[in-house]
N, C-alpha and C positions, 0 to 999 in steps of 0.2 A: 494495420495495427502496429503502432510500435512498443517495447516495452525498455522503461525506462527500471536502471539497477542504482540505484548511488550508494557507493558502498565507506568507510573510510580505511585504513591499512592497520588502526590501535588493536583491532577486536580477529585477528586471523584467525585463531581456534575457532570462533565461533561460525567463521563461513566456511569452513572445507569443505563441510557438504552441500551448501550451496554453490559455492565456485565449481563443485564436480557436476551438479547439477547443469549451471551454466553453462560451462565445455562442450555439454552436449547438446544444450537447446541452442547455443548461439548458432548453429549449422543449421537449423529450420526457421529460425526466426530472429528478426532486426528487434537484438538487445544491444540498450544503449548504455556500458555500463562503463560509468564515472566515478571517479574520486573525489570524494567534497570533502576538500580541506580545512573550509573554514566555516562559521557558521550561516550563513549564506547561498554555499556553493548549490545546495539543496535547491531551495528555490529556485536558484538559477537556471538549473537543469531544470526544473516543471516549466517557469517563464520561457525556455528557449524552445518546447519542445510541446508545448498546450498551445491549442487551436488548429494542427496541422492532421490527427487523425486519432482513432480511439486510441486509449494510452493505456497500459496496466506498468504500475508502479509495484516493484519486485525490491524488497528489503535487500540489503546483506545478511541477515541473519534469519530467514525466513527459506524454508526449504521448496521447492515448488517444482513441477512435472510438469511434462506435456499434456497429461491430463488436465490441473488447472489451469493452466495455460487455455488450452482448448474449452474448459467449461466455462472460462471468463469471457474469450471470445464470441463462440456459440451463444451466449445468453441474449435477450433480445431489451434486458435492465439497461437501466443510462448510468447507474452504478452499481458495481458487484464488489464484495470483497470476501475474502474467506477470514475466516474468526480465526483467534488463535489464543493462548494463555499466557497471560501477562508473568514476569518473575515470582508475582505476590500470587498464583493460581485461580487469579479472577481472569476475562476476557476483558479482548479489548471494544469487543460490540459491547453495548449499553441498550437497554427497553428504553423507553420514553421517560421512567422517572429515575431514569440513571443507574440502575440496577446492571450488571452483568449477566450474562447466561451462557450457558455451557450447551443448551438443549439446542434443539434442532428449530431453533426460531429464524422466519423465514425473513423479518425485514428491522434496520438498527436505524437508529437516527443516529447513531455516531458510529463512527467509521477507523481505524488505524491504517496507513498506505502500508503497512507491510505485504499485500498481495491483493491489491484494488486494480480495479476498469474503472474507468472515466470515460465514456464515450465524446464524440467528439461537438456533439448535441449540447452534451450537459457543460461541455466547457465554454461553450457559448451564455452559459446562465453562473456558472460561480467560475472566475477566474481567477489567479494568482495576484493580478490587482488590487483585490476586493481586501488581501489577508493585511489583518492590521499586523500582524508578529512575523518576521521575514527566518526567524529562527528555524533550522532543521528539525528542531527538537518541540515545535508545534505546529508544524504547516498541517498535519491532519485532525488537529484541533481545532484551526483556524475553519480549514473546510467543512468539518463537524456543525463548526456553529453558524457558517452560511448553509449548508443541507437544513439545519433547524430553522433558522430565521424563514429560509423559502418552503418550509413542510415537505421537504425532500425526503425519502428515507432510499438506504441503500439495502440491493435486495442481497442476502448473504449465502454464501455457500457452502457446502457440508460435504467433507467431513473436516471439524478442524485442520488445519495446516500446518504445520510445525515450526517452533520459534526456538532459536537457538541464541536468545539473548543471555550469555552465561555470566552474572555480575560481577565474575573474579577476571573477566579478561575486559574491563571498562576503563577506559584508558582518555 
């Protein structure tokens, strides 16, 4: 399993507790954690690093443990992702008819990469190819709406995660 971090250098406040997080996961486990400078860089980093083994894509502003860490891996889903709260207080899991949920709902057909598994299975079936929008700021859009076209859903896990996307430090 490798875990992929793409973080950018505008939004520092909002990583400290993930970078302190990271400091001490990167000692058990190969995180791969890059700069994406430009709008692109994102993709690049999934495109270099999809179809070599399961992957969990880890936000910069997403707080996360060796527990999550461990309950991604251990899951036996082709995709996993932990929920979390958008700035507006909705999630970013969606039910089928687009709806948000807070509750302990077990499976989303839409996903946000701030703390997902991709096994290595399932990247065999949607790949970075397929995404018509090469932008950072919809690649789990893109793969949202191939999980929908192919009736994929991801299975989700509890208890929320924490998102430290703080809109005064957006740069």
């Amino acid at each position: 399993m490798r875990i992929l971090m793409p973080y950018v250098n505008k939004r520092v406040n909002n990583q400290i507790e993930t970078i302190n997080s990271y400091n001490l996961l990167k000692l058990k486990y190969h995180i791969i954690r890059k700069e994406t400078n430009n709008d692109i860089d994102y993709f690049n980093l999934l495109l270099n690093n999809w179809g070599i083994e399961d992957l969990i894509i880890w936000e910069m502003d997403i707080i996360a443990y060796e527990c999550n860490i461990r309950s991604l891996n251990e899951c036996d889903k082709d995709i996993c992702s932990y929920n979390y709260k958008l700035t507006n207080g909705n999630s970013i899991c969606r039910n089928k008819d687009r709806t948000p949920f807070l509750d302990n709902t077990e499976y989303s057909d839409r996903v946000g990469f701030g703390f997902t598994k991709i096994s290595l299975a399932m990247q065999k079936i949607i790949t970075p190819s397929q995404f018509k929008r090469k932008s950072w700021s919809t690649l789990d859009t893109e793969f949202s709406y191939l999980m929908k076209d192919l009736d994929i859903t991801a299975h989700i896990h509890w208890p929320l995660i924490e998102h430290n996307h703080d809109p005064r430090y957006l740069g």
